[in-house]
Predicted model as a PDB file, atoms N, CA, C, CB and O in Angstrom, pLDDT in the B-factor column:
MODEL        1                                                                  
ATOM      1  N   UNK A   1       0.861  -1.174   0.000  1.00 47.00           N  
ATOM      2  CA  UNK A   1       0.000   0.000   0.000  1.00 47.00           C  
ATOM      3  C   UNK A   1       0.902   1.229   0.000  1.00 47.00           C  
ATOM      4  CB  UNK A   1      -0.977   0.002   1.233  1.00 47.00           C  
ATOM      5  O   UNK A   1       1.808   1.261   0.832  1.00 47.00           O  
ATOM      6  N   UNK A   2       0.744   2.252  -0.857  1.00 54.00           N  
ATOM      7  CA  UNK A   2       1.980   3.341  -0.984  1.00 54.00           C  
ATOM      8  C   UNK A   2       1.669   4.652   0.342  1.00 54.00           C  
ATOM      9  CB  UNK A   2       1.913   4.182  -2.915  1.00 54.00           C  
ATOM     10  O   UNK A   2       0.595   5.255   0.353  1.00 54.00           O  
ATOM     11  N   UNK A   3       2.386   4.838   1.019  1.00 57.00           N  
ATOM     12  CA  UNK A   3       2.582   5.906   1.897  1.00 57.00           C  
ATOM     13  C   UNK A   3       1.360   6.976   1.998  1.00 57.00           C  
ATOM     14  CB  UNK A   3       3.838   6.571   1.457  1.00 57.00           C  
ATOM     15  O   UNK A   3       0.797   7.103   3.086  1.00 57.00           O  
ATOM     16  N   UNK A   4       0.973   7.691   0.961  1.00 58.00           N  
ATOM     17  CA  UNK A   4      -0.021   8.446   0.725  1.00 58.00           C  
ATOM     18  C   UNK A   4      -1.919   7.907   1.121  1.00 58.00           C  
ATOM     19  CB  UNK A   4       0.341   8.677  -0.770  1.00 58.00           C  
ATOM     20  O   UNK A   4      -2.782   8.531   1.740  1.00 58.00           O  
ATOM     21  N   UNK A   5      -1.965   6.843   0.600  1.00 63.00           N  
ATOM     22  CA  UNK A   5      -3.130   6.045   0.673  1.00 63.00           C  
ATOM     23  C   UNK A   5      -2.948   5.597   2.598  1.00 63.00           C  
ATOM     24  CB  UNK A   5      -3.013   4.518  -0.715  1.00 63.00           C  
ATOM     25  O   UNK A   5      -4.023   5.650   3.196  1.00 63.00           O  
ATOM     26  N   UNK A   6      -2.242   5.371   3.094  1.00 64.00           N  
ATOM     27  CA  UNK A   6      -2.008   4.917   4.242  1.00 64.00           C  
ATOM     28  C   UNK A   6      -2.428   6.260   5.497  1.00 64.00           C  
ATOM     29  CB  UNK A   6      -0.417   4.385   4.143  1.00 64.00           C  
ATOM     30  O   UNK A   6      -3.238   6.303   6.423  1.00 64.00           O  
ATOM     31  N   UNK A   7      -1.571   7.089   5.030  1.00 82.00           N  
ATOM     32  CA  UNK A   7      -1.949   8.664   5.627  1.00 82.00           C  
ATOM     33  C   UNK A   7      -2.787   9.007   5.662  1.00 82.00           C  
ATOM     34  CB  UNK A   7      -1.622   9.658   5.254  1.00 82.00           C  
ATOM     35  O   UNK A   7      -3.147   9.762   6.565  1.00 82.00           O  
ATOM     36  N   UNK A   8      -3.937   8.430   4.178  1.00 87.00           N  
ATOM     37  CA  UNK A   8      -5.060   9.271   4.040  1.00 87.00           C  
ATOM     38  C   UNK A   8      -5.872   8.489   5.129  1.00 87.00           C  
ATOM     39  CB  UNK A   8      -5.729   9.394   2.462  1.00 87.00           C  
ATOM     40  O   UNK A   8      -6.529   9.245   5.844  1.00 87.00           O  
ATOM     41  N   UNK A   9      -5.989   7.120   5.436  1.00 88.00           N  
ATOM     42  CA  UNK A   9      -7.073   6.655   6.390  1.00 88.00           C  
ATOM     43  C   UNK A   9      -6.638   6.843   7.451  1.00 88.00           C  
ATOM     44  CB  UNK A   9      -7.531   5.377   6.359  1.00 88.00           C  
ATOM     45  O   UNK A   9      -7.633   6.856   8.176  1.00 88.00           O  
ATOM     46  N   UNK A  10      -5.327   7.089   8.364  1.00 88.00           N  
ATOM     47  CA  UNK A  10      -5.143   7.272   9.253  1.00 88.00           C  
ATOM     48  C   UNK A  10      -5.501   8.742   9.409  1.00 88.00           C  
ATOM     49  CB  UNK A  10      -4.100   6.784   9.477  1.00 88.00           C  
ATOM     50  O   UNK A  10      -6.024   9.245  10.404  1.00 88.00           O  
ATOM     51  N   UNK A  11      -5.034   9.557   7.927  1.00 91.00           N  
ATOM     52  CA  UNK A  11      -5.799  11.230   8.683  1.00 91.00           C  
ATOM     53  C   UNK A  11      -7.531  11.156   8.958  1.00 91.00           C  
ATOM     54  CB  UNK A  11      -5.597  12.861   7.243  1.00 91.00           C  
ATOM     55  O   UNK A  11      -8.055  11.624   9.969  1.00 91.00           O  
ATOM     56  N   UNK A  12      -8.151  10.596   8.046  1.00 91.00           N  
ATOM     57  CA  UNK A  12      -9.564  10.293   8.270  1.00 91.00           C  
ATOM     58  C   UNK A  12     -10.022   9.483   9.622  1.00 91.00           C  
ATOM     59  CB  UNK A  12      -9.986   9.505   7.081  1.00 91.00           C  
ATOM     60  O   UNK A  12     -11.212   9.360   9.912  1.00 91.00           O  
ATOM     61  N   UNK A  13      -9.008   8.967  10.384  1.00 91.00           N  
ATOM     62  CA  UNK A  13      -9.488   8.218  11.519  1.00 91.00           C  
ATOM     63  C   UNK A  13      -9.250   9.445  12.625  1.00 91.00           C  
ATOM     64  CB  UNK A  13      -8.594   6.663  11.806  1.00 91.00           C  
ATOM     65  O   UNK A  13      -9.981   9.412  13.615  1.00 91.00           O  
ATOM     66  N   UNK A  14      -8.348  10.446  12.529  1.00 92.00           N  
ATOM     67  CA  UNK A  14      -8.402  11.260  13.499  1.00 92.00           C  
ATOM     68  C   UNK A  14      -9.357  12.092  13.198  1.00 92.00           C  
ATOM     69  CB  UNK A  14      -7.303  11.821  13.787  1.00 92.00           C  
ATOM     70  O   UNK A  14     -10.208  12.075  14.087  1.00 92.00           O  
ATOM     71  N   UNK A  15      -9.666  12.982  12.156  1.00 93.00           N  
ATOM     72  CA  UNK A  15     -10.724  13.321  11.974  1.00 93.00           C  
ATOM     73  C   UNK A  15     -11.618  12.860  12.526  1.00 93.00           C  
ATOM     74  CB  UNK A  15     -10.902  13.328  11.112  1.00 93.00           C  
ATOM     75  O   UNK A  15     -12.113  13.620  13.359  1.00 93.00           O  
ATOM     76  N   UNK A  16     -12.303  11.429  12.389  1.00 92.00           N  
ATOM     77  CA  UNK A  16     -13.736  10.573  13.099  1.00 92.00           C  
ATOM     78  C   UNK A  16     -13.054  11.172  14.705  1.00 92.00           C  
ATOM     79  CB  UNK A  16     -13.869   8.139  12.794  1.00 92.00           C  
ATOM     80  O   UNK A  16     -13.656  12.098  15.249  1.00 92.00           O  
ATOM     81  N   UNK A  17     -12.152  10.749  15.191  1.00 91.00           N  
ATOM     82  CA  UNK A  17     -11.967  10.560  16.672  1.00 91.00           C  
ATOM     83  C   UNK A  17     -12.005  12.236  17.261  1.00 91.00           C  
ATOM     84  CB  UNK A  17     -10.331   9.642  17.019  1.00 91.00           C  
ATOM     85  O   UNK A  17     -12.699  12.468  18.252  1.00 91.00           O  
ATOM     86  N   UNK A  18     -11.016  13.671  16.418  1.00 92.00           N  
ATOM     87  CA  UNK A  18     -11.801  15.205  16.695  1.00 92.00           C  
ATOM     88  C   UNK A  18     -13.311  15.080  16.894  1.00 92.00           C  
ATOM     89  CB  UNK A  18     -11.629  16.297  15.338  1.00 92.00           C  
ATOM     90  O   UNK A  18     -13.911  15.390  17.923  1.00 92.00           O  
ATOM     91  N   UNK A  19     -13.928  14.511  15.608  1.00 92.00           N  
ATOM     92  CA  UNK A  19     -15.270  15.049  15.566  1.00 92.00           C  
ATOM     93  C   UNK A  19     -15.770  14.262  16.770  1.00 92.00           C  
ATOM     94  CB  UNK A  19     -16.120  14.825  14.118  1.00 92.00           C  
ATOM     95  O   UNK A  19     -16.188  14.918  17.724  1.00 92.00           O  
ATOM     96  N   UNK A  20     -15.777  12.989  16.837  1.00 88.00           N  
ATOM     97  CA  UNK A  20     -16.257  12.764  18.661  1.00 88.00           C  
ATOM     98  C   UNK A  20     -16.253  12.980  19.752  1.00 88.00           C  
ATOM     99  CB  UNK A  20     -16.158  12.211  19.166  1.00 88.00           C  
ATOM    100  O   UNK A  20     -17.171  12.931  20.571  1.00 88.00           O  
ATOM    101  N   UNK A  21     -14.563  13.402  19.921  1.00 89.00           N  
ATOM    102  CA  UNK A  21     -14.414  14.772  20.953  1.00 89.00           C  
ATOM    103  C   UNK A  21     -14.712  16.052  21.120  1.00 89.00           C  
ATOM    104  CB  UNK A  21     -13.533  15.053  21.099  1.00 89.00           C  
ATOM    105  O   UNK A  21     -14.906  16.464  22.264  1.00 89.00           O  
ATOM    106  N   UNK A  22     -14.822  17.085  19.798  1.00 92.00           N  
ATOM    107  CA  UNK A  22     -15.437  18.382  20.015  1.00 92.00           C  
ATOM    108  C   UNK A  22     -16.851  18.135  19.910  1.00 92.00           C  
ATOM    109  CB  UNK A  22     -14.974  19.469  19.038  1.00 92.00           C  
ATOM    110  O   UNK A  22     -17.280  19.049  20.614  1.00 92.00           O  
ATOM    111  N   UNK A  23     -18.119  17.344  19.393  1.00 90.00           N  
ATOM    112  CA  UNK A  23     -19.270  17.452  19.276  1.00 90.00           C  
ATOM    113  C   UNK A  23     -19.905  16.897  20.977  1.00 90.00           C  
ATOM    114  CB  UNK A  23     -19.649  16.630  17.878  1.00 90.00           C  
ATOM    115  O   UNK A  23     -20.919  16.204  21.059  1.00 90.00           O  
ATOM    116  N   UNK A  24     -19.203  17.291  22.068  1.00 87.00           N  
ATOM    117  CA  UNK A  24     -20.227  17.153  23.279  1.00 87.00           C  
ATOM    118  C   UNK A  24     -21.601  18.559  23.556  1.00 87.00           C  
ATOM    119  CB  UNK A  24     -19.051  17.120  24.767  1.00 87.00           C  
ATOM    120  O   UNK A  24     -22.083  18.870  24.645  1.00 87.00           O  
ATOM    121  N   UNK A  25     -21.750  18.828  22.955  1.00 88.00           N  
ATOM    122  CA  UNK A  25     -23.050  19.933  22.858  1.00 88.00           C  
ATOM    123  C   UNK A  25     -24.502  18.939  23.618  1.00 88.00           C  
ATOM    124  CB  UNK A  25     -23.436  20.441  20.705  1.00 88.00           C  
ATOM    125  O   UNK A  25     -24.687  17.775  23.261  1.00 88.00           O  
ATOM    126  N   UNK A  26     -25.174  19.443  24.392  1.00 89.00           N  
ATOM    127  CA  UNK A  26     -25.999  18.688  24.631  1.00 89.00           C  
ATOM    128  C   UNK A  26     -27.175  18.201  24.064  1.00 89.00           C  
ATOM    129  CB  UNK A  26     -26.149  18.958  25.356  1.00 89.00           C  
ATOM    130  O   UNK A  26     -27.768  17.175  24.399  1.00 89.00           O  
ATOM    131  N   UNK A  27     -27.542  19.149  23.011  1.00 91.00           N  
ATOM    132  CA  UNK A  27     -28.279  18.638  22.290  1.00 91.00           C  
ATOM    133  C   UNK A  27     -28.072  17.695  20.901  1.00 91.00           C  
ATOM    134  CB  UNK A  27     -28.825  19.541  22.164  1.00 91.00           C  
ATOM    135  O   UNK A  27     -28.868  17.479  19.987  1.00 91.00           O  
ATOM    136  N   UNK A  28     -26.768  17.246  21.095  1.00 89.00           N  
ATOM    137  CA  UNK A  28     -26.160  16.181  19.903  1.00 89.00           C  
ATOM    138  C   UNK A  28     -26.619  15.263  20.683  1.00 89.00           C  
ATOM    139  CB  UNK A  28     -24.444  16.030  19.414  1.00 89.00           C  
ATOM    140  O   UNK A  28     -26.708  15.430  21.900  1.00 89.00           O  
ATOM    141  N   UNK A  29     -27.208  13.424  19.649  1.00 92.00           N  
ATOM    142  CA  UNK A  29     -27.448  12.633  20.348  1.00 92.00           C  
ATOM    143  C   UNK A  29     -26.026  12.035  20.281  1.00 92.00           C  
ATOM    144  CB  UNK A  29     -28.627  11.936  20.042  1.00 92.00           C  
ATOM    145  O   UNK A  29     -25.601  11.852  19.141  1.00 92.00           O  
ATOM    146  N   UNK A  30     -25.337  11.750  21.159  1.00 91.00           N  
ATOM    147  CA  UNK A  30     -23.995  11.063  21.543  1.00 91.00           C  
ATOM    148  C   UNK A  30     -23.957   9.669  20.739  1.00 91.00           C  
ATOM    149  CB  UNK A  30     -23.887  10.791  23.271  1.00 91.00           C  
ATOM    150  O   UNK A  30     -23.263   9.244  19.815  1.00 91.00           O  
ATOM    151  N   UNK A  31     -25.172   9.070  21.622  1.00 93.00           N  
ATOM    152  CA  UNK A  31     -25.063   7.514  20.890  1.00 93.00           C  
ATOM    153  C   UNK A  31     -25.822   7.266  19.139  1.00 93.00           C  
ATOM    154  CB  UNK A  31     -26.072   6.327  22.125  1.00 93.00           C  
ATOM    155  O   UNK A  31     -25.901   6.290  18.394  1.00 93.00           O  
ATOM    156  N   UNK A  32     -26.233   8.582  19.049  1.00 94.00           N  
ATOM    157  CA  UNK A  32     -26.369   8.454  17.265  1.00 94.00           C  
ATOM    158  C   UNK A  32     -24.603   8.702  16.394  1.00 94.00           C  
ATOM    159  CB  UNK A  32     -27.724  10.152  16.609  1.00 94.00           C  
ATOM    160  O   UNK A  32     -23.938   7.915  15.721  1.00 94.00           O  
ATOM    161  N   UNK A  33     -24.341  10.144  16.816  1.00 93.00           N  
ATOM    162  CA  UNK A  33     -22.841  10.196  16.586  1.00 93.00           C  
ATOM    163  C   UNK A  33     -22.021   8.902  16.883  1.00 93.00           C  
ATOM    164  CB  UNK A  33     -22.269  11.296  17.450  1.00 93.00           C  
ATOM    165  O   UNK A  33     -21.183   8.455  16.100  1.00 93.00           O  
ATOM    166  N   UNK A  34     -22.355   8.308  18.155  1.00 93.00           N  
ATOM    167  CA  UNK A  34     -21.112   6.945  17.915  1.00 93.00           C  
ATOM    168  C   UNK A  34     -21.337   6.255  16.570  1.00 93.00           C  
ATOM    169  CB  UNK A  34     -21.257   5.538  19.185  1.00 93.00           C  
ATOM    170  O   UNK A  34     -20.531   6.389  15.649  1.00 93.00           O  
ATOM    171  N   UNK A  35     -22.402   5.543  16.475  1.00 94.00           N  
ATOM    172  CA  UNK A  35     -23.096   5.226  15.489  1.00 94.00           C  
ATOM    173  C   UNK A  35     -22.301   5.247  13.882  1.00 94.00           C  
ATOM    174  CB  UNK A  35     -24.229   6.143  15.659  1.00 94.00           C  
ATOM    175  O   UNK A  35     -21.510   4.601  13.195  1.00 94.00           O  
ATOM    176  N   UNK A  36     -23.066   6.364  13.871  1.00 94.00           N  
ATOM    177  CA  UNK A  36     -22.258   7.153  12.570  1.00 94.00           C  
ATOM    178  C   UNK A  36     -20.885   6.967  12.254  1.00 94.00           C  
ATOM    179  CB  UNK A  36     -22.255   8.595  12.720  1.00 94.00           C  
ATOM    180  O   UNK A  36     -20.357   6.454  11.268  1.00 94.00           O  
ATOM    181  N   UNK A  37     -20.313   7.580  13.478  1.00 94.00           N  
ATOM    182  CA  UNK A  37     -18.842   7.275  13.186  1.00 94.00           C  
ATOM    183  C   UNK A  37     -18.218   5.613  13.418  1.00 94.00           C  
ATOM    184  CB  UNK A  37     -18.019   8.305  14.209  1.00 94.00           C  
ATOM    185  O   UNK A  37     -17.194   4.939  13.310  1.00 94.00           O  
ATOM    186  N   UNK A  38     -19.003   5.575  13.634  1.00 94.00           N  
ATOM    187  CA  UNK A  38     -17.970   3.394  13.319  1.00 94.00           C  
ATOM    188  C   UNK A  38     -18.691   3.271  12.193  1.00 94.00           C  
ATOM    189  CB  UNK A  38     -18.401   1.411  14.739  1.00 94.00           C  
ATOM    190  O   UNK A  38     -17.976   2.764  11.329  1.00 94.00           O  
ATOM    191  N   UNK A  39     -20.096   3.565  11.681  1.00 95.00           N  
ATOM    192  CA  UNK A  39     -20.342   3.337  10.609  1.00 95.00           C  
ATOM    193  C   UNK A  39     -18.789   4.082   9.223  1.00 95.00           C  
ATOM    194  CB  UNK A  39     -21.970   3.972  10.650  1.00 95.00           C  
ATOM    195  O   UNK A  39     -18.450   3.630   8.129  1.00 95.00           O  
ATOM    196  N   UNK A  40     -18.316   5.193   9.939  1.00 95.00           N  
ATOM    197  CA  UNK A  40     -17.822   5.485   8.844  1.00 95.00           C  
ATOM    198  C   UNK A  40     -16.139   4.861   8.879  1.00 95.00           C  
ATOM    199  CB  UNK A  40     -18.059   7.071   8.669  1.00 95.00           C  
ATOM    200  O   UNK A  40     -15.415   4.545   7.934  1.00 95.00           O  
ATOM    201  N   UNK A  41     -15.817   4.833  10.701  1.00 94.00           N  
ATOM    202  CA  UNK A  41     -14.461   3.689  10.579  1.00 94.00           C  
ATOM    203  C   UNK A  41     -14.698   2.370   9.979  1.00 94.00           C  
ATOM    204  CB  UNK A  41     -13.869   3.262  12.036  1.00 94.00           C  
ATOM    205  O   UNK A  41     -13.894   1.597   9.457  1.00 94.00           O  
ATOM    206  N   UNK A  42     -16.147   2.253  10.184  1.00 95.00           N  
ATOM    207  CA  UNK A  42     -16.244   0.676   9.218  1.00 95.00           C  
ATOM    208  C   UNK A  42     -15.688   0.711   7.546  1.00 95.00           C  
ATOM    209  CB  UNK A  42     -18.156   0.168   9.065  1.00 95.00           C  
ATOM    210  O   UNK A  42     -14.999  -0.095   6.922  1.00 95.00           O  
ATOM    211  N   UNK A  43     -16.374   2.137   7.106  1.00 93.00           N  
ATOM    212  CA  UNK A  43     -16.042   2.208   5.689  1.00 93.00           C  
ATOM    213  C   UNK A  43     -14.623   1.990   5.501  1.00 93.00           C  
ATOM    214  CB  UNK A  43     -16.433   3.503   5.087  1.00 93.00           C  
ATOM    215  O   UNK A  43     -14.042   1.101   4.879  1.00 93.00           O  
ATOM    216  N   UNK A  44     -14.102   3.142   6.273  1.00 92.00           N  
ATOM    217  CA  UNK A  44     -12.293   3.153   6.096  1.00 92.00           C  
ATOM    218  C   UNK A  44     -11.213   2.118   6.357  1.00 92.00           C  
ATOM    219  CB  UNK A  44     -11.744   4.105   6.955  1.00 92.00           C  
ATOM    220  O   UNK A  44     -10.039   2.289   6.028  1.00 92.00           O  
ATOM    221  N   UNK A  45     -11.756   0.850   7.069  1.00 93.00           N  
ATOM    222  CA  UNK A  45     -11.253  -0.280   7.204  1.00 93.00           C  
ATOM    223  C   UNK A  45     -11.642  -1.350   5.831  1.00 93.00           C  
ATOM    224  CB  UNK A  45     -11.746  -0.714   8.593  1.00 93.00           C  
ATOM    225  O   UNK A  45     -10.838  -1.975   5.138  1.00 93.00           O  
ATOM    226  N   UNK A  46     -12.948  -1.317   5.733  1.00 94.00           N  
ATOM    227  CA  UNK A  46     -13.320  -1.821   4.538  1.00 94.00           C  
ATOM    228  C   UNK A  46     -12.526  -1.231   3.190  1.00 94.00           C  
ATOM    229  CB  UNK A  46     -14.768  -1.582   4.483  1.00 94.00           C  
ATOM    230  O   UNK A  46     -12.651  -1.918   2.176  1.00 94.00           O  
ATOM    231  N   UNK A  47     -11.731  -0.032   3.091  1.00 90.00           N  
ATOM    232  CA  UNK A  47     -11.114   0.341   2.072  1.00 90.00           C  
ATOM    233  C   UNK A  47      -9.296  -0.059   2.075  1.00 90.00           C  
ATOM    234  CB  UNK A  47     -11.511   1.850   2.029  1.00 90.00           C  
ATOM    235  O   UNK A  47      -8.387  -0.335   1.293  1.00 90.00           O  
ATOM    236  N   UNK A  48      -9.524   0.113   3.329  1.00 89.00           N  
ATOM    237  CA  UNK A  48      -7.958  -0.431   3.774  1.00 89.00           C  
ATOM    238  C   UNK A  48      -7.979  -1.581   3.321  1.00 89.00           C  
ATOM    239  CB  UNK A  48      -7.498  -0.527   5.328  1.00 89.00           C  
ATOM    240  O   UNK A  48      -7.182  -1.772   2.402  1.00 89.00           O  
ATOM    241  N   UNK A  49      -8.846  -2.763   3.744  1.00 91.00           N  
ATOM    242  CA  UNK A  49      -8.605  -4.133   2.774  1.00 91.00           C  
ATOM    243  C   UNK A  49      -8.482  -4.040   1.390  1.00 91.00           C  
ATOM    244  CB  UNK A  49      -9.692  -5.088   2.861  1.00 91.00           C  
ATOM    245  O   UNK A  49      -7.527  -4.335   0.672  1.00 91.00           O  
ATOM    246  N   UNK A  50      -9.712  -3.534   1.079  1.00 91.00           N  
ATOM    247  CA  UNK A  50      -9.833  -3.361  -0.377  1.00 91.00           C  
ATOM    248  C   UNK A  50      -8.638  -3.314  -1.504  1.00 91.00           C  
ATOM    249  CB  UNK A  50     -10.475  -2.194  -0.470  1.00 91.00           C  
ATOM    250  O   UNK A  50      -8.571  -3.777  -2.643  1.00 91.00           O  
ATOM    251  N   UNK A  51      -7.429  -2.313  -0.438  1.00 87.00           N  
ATOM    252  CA  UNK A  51      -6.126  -1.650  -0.887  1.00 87.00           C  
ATOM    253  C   UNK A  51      -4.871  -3.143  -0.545  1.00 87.00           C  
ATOM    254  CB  UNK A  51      -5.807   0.123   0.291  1.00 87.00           C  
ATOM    255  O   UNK A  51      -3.785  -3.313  -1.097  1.00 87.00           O  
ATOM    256  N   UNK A  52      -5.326  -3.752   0.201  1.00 87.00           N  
ATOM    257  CA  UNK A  52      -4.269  -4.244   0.233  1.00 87.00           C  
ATOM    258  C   UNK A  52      -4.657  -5.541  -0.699  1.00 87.00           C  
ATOM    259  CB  UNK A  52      -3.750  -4.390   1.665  1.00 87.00           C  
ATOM    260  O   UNK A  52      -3.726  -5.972  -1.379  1.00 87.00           O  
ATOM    261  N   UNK A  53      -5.622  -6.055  -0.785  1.00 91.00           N  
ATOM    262  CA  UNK A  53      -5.795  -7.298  -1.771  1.00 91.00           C  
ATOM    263  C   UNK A  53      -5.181  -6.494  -3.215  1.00 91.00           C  
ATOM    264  CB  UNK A  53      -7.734  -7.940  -1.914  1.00 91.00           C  
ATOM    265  O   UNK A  53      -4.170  -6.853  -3.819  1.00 91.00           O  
ATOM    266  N   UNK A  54      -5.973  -5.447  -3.550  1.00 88.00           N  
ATOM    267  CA  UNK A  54      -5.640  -5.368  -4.604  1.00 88.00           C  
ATOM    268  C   UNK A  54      -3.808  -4.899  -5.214  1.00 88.00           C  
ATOM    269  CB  UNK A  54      -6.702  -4.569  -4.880  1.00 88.00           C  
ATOM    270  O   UNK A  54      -3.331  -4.921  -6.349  1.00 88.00           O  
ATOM    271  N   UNK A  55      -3.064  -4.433  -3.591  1.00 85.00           N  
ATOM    272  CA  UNK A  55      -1.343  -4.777  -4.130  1.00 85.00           C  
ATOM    273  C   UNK A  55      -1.184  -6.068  -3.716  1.00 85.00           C  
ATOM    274  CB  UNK A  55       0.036  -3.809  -3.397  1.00 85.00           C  
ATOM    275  O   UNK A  55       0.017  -6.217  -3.944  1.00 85.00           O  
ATOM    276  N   UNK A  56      -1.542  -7.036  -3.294  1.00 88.00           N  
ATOM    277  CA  UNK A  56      -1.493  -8.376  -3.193  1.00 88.00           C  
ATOM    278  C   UNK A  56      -1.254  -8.635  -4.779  1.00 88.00           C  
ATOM    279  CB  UNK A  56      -2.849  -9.057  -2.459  1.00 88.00           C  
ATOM    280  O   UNK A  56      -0.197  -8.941  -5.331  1.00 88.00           O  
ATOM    281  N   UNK A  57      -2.722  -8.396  -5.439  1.00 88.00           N  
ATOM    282  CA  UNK A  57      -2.707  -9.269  -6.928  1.00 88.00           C  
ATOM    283  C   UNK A  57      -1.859  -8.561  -7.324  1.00 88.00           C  
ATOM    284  CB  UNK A  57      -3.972  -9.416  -7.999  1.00 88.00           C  
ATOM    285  O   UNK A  57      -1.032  -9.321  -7.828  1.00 88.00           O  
ATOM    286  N   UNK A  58      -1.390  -7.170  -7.461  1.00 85.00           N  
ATOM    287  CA  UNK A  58      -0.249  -7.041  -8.095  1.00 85.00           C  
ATOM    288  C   UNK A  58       0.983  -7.249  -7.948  1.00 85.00           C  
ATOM    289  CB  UNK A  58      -0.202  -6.304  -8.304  1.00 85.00           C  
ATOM    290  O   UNK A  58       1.789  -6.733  -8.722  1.00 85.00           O  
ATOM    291  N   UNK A  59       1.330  -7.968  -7.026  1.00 84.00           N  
ATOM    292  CA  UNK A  59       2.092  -8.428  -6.577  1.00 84.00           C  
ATOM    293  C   UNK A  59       2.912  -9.605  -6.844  1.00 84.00           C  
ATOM    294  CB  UNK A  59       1.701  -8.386  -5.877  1.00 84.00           C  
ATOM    295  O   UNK A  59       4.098  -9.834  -6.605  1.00 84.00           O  
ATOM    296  N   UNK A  60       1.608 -10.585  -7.629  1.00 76.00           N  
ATOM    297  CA  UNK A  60       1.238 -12.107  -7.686  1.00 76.00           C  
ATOM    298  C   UNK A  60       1.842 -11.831  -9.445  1.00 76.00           C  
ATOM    299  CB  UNK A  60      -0.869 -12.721  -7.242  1.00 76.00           C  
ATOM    300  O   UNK A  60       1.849 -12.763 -10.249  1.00 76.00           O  
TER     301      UNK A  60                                                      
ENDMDL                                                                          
END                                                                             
């Protein structure tokens, strides 16, 4: 997986983890925001595989 692509999900995971820490406002629902955001670390893990099968086959 090349350097750049690697950065980008790790910058997107701090991003998810800011936005869970600055959004304590009380009228945010907390446990909808958790929600959301593993829904969206789910995505970014799901792409992380995605990335590595596909330098696998190129690999092969």
């Amino acid at each position: 997986m090349s350097k750049t692509n690697l950065d980008l999900h790790l910058t997107a995971r701090g991003y998810l983890i800011d936005c869970l820490i600055t959004n304590t406002h009380p009228s945010i629902d907390q446990n909808e925001l958790r929600e959301v955001l593993l829904y969206l670390n789910n995505l970014i893990t799901f792409d992380e595989i995605n990335l590595r099968k596909e330098e696998i086959m190129l690999d092969e």
